[in-house]
SEKOL-383422 format. One record per residue (C-alpha): x, y, z; residue number from 1; residue in three letters. Coordinates in Angstrom, 2 decimals, padded with zeros to 5 digits, m for minus. Layout:
N
NODE      east     north        up   pos   code
NODE         X         Y         Z   NUM    ALA
...
This chain:
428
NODE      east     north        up   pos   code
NODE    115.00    077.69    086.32     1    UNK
NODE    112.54    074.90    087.70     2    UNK
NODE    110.63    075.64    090.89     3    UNK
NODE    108.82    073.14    093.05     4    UNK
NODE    105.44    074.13    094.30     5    UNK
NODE    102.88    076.02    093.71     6    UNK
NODE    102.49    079.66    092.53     7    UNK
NODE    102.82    081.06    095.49     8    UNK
NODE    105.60    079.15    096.06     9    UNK
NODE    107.27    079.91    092.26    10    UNK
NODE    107.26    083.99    093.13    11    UNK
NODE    108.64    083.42    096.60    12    UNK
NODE    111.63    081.52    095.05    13    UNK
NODE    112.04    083.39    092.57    14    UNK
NODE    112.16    086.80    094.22    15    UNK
NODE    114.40    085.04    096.78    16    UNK
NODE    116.43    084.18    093.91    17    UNK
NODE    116.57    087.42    091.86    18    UNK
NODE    117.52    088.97    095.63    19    UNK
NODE    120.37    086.98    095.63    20    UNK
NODE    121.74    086.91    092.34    21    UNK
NODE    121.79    090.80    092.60    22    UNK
NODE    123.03    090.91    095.76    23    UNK
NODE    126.02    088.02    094.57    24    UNK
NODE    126.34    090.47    091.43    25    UNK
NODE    126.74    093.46    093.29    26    UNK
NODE    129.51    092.24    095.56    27    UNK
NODE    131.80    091.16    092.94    28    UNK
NODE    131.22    094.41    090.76    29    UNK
NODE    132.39    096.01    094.40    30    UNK
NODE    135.51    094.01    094.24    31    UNK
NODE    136.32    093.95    090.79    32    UNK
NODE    136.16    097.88    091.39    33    UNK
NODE    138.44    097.69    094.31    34    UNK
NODE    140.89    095.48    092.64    35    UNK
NODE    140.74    097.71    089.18    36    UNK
NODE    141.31    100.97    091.33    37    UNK
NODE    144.35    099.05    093.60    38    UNK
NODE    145.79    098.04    089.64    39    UNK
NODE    144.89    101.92    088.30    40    UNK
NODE    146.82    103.46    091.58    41    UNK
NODE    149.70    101.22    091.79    42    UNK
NODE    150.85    099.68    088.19    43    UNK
NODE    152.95    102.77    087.11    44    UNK
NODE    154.67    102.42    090.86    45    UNK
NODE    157.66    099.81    090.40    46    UNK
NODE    157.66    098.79    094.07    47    UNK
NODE    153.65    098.00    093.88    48    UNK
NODE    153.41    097.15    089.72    49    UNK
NODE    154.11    093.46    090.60    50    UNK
NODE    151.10    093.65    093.00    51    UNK
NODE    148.85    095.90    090.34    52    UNK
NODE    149.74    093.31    087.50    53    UNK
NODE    148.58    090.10    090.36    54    UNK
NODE    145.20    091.90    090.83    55    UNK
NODE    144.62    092.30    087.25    56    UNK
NODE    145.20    088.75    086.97    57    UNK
NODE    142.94    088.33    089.53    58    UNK
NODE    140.02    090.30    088.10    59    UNK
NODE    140.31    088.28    084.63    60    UNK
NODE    140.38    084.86    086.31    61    UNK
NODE    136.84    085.40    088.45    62    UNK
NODE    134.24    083.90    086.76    63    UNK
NODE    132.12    086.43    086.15    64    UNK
NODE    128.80    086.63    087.30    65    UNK
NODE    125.99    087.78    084.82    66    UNK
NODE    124.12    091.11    085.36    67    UNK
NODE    120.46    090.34    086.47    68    UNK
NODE    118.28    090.58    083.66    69    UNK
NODE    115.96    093.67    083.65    70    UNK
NODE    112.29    092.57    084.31    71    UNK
NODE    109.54    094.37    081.85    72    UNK
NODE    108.15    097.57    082.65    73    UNK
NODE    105.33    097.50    084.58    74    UNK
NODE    102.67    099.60    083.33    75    UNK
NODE    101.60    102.17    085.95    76    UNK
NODE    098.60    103.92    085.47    77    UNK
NODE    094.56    104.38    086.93    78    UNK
NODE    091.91    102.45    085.42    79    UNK
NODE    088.51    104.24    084.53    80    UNK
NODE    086.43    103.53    087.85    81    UNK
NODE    082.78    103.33    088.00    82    UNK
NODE    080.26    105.67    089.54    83    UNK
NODE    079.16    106.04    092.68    84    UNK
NODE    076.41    104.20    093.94    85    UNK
NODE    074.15    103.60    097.18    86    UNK
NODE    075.72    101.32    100.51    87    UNK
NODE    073.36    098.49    099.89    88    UNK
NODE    074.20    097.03    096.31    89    UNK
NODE    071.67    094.48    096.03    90    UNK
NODE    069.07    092.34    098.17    91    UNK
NODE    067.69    089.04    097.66    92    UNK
NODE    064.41    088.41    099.47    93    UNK
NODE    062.80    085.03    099.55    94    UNK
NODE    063.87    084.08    096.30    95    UNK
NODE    063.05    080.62    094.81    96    UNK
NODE    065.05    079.58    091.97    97    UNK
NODE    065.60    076.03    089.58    98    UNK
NODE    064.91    074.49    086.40    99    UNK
NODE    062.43    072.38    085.65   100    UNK
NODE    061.59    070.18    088.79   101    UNK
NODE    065.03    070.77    090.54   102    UNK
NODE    065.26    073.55    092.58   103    UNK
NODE    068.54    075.32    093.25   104    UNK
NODE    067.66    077.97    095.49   105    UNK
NODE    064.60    078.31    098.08   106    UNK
NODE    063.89    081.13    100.50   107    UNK
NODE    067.24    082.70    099.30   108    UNK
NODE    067.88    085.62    101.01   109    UNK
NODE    071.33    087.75    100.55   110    UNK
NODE    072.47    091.06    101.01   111    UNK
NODE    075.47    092.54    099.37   112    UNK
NODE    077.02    095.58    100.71   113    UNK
NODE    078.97    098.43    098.53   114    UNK
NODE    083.24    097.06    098.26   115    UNK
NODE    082.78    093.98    099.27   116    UNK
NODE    084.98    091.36    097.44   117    UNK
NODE    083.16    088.21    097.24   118    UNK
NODE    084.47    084.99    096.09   119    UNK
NODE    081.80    082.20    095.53   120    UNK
NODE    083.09    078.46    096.52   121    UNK
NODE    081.34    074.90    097.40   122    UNK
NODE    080.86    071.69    095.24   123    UNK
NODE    080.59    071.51    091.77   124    UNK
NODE    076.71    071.99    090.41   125    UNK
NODE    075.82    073.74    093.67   126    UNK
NODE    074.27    076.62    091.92   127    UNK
NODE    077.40    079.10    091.96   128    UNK
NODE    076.67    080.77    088.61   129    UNK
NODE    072.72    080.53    089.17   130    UNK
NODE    073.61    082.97    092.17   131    UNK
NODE    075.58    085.02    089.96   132    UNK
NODE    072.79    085.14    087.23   133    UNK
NODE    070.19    085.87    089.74   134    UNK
NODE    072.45    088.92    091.05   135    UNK
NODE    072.98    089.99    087.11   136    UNK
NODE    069.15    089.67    086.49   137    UNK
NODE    070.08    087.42    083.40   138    UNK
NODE    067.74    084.71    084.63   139    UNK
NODE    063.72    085.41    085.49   140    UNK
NODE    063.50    084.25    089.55   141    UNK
NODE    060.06    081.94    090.40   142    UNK
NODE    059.36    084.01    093.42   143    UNK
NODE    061.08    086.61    095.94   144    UNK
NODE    062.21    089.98    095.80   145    UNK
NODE    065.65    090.86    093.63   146    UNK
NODE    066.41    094.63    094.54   147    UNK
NODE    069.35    096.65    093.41   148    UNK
NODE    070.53    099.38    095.32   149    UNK
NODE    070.76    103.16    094.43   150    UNK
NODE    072.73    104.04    091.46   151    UNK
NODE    073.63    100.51    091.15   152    UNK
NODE    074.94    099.36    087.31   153    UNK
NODE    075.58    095.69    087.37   154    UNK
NODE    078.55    094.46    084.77   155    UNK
NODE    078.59    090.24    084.39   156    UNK
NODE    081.19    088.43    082.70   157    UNK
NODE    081.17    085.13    081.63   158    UNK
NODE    083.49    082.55    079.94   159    UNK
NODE    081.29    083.25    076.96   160    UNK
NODE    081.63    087.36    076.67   161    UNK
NODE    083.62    086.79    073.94   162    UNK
NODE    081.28    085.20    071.94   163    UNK
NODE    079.72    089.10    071.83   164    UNK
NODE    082.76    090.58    070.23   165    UNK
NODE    082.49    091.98    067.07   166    UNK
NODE    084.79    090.15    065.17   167    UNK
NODE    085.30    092.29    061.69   168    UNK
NODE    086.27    095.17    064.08   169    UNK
NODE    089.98    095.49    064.90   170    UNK
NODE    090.81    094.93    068.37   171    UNK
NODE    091.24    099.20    069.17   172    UNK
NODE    088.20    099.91    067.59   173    UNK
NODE    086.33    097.17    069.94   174    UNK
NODE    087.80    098.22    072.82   175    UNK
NODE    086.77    101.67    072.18   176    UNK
NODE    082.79    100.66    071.23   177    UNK
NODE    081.62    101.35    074.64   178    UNK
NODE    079.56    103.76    076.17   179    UNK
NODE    081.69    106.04    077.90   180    UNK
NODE    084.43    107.99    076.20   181    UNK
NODE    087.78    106.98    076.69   182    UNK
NODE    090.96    108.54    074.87   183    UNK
NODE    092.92    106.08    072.57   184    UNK
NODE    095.80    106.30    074.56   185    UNK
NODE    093.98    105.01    077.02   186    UNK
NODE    092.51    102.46    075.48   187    UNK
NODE    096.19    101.34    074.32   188    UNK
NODE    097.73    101.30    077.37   189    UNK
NODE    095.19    099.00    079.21   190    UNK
NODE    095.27    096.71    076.33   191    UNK
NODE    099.04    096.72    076.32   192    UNK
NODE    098.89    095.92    080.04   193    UNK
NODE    096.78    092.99    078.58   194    UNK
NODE    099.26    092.07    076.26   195    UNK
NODE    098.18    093.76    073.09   196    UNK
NODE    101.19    095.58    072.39   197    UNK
NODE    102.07    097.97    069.23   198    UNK
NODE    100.63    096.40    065.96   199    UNK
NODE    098.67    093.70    067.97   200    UNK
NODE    096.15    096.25    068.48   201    UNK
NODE    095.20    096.66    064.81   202    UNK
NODE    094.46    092.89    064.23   203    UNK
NODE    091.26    091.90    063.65   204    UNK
NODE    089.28    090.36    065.87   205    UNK
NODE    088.12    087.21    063.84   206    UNK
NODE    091.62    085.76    063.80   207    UNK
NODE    091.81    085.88    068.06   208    UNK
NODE    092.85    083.38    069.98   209    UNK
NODE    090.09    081.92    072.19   210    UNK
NODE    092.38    083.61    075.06   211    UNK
NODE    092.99    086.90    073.20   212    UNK
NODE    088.92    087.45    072.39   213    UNK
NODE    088.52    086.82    076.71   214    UNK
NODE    091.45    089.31    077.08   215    UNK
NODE    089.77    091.81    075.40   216    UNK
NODE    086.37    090.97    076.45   217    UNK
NODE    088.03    091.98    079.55   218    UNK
NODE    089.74    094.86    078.41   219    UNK
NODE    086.20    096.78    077.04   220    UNK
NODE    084.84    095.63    080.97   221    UNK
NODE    087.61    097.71    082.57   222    UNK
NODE    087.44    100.76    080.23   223    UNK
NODE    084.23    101.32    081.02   224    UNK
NODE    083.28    099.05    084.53   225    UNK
NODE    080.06    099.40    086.80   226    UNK
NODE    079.59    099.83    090.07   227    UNK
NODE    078.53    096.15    090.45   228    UNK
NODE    081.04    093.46    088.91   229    UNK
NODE    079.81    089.98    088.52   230    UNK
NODE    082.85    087.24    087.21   231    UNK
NODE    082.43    083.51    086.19   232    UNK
NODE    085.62    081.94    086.01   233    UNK
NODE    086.97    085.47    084.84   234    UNK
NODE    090.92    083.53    084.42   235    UNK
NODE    090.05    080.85    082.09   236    UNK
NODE    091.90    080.94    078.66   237    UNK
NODE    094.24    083.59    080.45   238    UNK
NODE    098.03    082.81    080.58   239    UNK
NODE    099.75    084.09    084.04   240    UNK
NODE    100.93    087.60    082.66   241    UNK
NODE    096.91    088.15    081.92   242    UNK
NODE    096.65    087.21    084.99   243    UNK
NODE    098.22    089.39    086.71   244    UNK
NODE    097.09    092.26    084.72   245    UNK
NODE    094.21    091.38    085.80   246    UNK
NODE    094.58    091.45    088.78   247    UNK
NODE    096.20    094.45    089.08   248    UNK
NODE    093.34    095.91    087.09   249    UNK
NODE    090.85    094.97    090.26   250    UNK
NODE    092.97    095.87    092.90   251    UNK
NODE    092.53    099.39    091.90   252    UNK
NODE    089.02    098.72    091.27   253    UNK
NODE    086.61    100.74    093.47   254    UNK
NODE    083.12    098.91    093.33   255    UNK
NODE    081.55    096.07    094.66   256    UNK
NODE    082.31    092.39    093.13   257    UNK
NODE    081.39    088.86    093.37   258    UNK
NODE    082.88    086.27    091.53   259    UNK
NODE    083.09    082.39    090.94   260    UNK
NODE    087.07    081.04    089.85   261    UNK
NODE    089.07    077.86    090.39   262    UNK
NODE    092.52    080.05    090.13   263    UNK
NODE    093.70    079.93    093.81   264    UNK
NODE    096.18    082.56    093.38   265    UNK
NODE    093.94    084.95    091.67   266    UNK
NODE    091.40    084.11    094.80   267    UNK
NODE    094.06    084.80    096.88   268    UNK
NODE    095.10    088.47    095.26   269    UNK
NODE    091.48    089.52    094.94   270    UNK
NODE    088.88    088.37    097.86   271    UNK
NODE    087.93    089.55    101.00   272    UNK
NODE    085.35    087.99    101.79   273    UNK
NODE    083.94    083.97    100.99   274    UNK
NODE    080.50    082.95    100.85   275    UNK
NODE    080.16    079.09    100.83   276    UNK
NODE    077.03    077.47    098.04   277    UNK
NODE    075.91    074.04    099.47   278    UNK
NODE    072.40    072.44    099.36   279    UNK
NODE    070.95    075.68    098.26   280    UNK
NODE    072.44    077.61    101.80   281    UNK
NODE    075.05    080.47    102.00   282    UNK
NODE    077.50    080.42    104.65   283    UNK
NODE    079.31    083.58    104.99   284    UNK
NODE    082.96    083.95    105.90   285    UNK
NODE    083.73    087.37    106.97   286    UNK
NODE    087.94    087.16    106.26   287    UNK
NODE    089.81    086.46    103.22   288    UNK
NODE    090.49    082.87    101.64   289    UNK
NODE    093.30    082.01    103.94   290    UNK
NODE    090.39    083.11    106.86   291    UNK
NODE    088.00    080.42    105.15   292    UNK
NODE    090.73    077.91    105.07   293    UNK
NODE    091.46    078.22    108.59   294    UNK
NODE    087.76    078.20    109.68   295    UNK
NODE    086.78    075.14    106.94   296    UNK
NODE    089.60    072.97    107.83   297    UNK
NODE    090.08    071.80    104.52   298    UNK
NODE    092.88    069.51    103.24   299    UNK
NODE    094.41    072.04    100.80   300    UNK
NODE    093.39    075.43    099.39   301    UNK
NODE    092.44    073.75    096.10   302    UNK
NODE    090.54    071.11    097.77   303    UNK
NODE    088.26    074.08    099.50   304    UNK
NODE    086.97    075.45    096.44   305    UNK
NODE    084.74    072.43    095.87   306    UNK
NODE    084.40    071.02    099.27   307    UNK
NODE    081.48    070.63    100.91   308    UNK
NODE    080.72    071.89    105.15   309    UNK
NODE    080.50    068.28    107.04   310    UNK
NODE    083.25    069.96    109.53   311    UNK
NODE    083.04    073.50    108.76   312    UNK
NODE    082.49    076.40    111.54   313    UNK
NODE    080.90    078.84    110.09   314    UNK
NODE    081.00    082.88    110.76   315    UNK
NODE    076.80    082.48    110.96   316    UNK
NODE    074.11    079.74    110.72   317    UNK
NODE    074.04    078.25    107.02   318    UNK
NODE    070.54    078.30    107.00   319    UNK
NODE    069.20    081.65    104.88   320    UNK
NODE    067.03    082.89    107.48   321    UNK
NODE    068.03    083.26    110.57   322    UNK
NODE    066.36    081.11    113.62   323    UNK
NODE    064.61    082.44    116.26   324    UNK
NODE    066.87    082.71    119.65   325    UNK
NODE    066.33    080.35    122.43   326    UNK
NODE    065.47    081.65    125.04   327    UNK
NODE    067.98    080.73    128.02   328    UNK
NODE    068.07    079.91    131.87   329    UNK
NODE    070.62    081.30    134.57   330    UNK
NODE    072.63    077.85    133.93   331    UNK
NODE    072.64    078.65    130.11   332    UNK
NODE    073.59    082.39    130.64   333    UNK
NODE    076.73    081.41    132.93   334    UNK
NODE    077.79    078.83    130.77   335    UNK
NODE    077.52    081.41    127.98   336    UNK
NODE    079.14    084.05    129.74   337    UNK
NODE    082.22    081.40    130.90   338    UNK
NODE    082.15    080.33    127.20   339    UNK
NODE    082.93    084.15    126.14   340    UNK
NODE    085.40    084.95    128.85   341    UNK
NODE    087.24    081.39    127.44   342    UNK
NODE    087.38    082.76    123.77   343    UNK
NODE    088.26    086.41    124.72   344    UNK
NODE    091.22    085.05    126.98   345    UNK
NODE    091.96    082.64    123.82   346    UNK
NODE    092.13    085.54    121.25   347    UNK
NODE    094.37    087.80    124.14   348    UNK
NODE    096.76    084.93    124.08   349    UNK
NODE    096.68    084.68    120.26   350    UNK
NODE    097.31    088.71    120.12   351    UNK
NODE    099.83    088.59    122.85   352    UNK
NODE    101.79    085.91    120.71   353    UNK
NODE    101.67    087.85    117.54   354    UNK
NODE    102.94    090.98    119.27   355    UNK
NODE    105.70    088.50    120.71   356    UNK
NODE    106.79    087.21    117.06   357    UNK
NODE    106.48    090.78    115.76   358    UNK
NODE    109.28    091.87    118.12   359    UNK
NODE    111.18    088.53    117.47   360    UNK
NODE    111.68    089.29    113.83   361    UNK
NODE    112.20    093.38    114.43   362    UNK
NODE    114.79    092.03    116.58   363    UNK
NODE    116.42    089.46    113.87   364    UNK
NODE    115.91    092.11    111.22   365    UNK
NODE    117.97    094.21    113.19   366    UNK
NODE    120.63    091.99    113.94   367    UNK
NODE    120.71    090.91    109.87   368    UNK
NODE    120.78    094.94    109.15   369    UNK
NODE    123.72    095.28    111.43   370    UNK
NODE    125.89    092.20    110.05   371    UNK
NODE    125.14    093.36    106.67   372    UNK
NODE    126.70    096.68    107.56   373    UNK
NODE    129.53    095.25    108.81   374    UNK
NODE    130.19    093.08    105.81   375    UNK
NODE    129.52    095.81    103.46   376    UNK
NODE    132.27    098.11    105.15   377    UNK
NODE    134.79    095.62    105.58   378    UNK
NODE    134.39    094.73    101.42   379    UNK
NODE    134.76    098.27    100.81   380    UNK
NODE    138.19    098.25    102.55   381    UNK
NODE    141.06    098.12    099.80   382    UNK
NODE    143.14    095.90    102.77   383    UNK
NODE    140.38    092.84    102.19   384    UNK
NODE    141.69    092.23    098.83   385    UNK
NODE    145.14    091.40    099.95   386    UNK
NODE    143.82    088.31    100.97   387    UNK
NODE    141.47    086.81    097.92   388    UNK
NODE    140.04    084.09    099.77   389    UNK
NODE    138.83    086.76    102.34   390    UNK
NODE    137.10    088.92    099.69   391    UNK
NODE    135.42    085.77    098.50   392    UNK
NODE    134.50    084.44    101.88   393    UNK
NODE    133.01    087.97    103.02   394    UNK
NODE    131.18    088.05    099.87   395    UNK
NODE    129.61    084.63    100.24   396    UNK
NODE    128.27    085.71    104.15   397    UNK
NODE    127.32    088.95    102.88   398    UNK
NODE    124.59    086.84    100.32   399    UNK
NODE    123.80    084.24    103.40   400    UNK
NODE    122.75    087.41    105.27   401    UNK
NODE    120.86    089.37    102.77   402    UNK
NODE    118.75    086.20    102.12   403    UNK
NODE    118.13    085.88    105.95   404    UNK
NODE    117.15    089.58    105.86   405    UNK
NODE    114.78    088.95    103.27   406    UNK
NODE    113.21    085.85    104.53   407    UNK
NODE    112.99    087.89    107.96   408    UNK
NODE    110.99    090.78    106.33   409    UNK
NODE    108.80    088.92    104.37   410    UNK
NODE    107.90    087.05    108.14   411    UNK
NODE    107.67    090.42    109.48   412    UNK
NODE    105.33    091.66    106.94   413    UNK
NODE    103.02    088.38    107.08   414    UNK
NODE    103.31    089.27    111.17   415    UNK
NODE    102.41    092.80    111.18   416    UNK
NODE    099.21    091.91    108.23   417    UNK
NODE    098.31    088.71    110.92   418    UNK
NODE    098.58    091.42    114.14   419    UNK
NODE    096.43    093.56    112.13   420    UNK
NODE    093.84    091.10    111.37   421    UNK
NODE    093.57    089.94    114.74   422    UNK
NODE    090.24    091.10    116.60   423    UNK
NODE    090.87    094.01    119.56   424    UNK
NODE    089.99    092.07    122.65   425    UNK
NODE    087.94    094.61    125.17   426    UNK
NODE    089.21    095.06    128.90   427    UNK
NODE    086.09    094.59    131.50   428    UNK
């Protein structure tokens, strides 16, 4: 099947199609059971065999439509999570940073706070892994403070962790060299989420595929993670079903992450926050990647990875420390105070619209519920299959309206997530 778009896109379309082709498959096994018990009933009857031996003929000239095909299992289980550790993960103070004479980073000051999710994005060379370096302690600072917080065990992967592997090892035993204690069976069922299935697991390491060794580079991360993840480009040399595993890995993950990648999907799946590298300044975006978009303006969501913040509006000042306020006159304070009437009465009309579209599609959903009912009862009557045209015709509406149903709820769903997100405006 060929899909046009983008990832996103591709699963949309294809769970729209897999929705349909079930639904389509489900109808006609209805009707083929319908016309088989009419035959069953009736054949043995002389006054209805004629009729019994026409829907038998009927049944074997439908062209059949395939049974969907059964998607893999999906493993279900918890991954090991780390310990506990203090609110504050780690603090930056002052720090000065470069190499040589260029300097990356001056006055850098950063605070990271326990479960946040932090994707790093801005232009290439703009000192994204030097940030994460600095936060793993891999890299001596020139000056400033670097502070972990309480309990805090930082974990950094790069694109070159697999470089550490022990390659005469097989790939169970080097999963397992860690140092917590994990069962086998554990170990085997995270690396057959990561595609290391039966045998696969006793190969040795040496003959790895450049994306196998990152796999289970990955793999010995998640069996025994800290508290404090740190990822460069985590997805490279992954295929999509690594991918996802991964994924699915760090959505049950419990600790507090930061992490540079180019893969807009996993960005997507994973962040909750953005913090912007430019120029050796952080700008903070306190929403998800779709948030950042939105605020940044950019062109597309690949093109905001690397872009730089000429038109950007920023959550807080991009400058590192924070200037001292004006101080303001009665003209500034009234136009301040119209200024934040304006945007509360802005964000009650944006909240007032999303509760609007919210009931719009409760109401469609409804209405495509309802039809769906009716359709379904009236195939299930043994009268529609006098008429085969009918059957066919009832069974074609009843797939128009389940994909209308489905479109409807996954608008309802984005809806409800958007109404959720939007900020409580308070009543004077």
């Amino acid at each position: 099947h060929k899909y046009n778009g983008n990832y996103e896109t591709f699963l949309t379309q294809k769970a729209e199609r897999e929705t349909q082709h079930l639904a389509a498959y489900k109808n006609q096994q209805r009707e083929i059971a319908a016309l088989q018990e009419f035959a069953d009933r009736f054949r043995a009857k002389a006054s209805k065999a004629a009729q019994a031996q026409d829907k038998l003929k009927q049944i074997a000239r439908m062209e059949k439509i395939e049974a969907p095909e059964q998607a893999d299992a999906t493993v279900h289980f918890r991954f090991p999570q780390p310990e506990r550790g203090g609110q504050r993960v780690m603090t930056l103070t002052n720090v000065n940073q470069g190499y040589g004479e260029l300097t990356v980073y001056e006055d850098l000051s950063l605070a990271i706070e326990k479960t946040q999710r932090t994707v790093l994005v801005g232009p290439n060379g703009a000192g994204k892994s030097t940030l994460l370096k600095i936060l793993a302690g891999l890299i001596p600072i020139r000056s400033g403070e670097r502070e972990p917080g309480h309990n805090i065990t930082v974990g950094y992967f790069s694109q070159h962790r697999a470089d550490t592997l022990d390659l005469t090892r097989t790939v169970l035993a080097e999963a397992m060299d860690i140092t917590r204690s994990v069962p086998e069976q554990t170990a085997r069922t995270i690396l057959g989420s990561f595609l290391f299935r039966g045998d696969d697991v006793f190969k040795n390491v040496g003959i790895l595929s450049g994306g196998e060794k990152s796999r289970l580079a990955l793999v010995k991360l998640l069996l025994n993670p800290p508290n404090f993840l740190l990822l460069d480009e985590p997805t490279t040399h992954l295929d999509m079903p690594s991918i996802d595993a991964l994924i699915g890995a760090l959505e049950q993950y419990e600790g507090t992450m930061v992490f540079v990648s180019h893969d807009v999907h996993f960005i997507r799946a994973i962040a909750t926050t953005v913090l912007h590298v430019h120029a050796g300044k952080l700008t903070p975006y306190a929403g998800n990647y779709d948030y950042y978009l939105d605020k940044s303006q950019a062109g597309s969501a690949r093109e905001a990875l690397t872009a730089k913040l000429s038109n950007y509006q920023p959550d807080a000042p991009a400058a590192n420390v924070a200037p001292a306020a004006p101080k303001l006159g009665m003209k500034e304070i009234r136009e301040q105070r119209k200024a934040e009437s304006e945007r509360k009465q802005a964000l009650a009309r944006e909240r007032r619209e999303r509760e609007k579209r919210v009931k719009e599609l409760e109401a469609e959903i409804q209405k495509f519920e309802e039809q769906q009912k009716d359709l379904t009862g009236r195939l299930e009557d043994s009268a529609t299959y006098d008429n085969p045209g009918r059957a066919m015709d009832l069974n074609r509406q009843l797939s128009g309206v389940a994909g209308h149903l489905a479109r409807a709820t996954r608008e309802w769903e984005a809806a409800i997530e958007a109404l959720g997100s939007a900020p409580e405006v308070a009543r004077n």
